[in-house]
C-alpha positions as CSV (number, residue, x, y, z in Angstrom):
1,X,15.1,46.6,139.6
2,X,15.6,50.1,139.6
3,X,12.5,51.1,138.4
4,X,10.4,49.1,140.6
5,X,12.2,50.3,143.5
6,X,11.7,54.1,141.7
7,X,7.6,52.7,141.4
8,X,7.5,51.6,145.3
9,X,9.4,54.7,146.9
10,X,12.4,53.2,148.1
11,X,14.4,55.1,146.3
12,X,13.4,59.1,145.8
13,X,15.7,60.2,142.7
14,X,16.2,58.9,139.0
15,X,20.1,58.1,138.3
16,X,22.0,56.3,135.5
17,X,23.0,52.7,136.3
18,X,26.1,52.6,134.1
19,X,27.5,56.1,135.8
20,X,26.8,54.3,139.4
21,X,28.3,51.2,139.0
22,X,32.5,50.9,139.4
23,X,33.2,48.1,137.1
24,X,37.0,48.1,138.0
25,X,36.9,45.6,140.2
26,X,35.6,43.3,137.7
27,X,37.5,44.6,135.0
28,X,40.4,43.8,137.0
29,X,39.4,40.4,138.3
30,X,39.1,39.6,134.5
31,X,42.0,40.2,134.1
32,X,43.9,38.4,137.3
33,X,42.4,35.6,135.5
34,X,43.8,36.3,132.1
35,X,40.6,36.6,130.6
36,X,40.7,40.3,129.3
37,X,39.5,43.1,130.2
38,X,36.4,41.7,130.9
39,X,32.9,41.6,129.5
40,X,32.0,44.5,126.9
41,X,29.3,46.7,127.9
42,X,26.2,46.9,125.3
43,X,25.9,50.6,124.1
């Protein structure tokens, strides 16, 4: 998704998903549930 908005000029600048994105909340939701800290990320 970020590439085609990169491709179609809605976005002007490059940036690395994985820095953007705040996965505590998730992490955290994951574990309200008692599932762990939640899914792993793939390196």
């Amino acid at each position: 998704m970020k590439d085609f908005l990169r491709e179609h000029r809605f976005i002007d600048t490059d940036f690395d998903v994985e820095s953007w994105i705040d996965s505590r909340p998730l992490e955290q939701a994951y574990r309200l549930e008692g599932l762990g800290q939640g899914p792993s990320r793939a390196a």
